[in-house]
N, C-alpha and C positions, 0 to 999 in steps of 0.2 A: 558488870565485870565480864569480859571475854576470856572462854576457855576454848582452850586448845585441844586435838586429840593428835598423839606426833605418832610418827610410824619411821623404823629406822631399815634403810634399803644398805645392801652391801656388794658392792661389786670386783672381783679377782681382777686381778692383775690384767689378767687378757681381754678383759671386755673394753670395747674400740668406745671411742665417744662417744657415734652415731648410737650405738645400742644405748649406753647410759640416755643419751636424750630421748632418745625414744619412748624408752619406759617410762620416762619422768613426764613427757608430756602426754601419754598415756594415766599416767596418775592423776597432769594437771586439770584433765580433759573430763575425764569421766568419772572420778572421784573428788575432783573439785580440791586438791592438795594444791598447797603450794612450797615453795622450797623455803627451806627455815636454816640449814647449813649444808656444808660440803668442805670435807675433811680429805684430801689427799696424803696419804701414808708414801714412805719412802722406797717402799716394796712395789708401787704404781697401784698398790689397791686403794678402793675409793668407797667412804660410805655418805649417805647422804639423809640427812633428815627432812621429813615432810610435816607440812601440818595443815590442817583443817580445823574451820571454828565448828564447836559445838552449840550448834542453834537449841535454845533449853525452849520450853514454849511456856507463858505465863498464865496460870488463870487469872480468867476475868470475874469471876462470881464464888 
């Protein structure tokens, strides 16, 4: 079973795309997140959900 670990990013009104992406592939990049939703509100603010699997390790003995 794969599990998930989500992290919810929130961005105002005023932040330009280029920054949103930025950070996001900063996330994709070095945290290994990928994108799970993006939710555009009517106010132009934006949140966006991240996720990462949670590698469990198994014993063998």
């Amino acid at each position: 079973m794969l599990d998930y670990e989500y992290r919810e990013l929130r961005f105002p009104r005023g932040t330009s795309r280029n920054v949103t992406r930025q950070t996001l592939t900063d996330h994709a990049e070095y945290g290994r997140w990928e994108l799970a939703r993006v939710r555009l509100y009517r106010d132009g603010s934006r949140t966006v959900v991240i996720r990462r699997r949670i590698i469990r390790q198994v014993r063998t003995m």
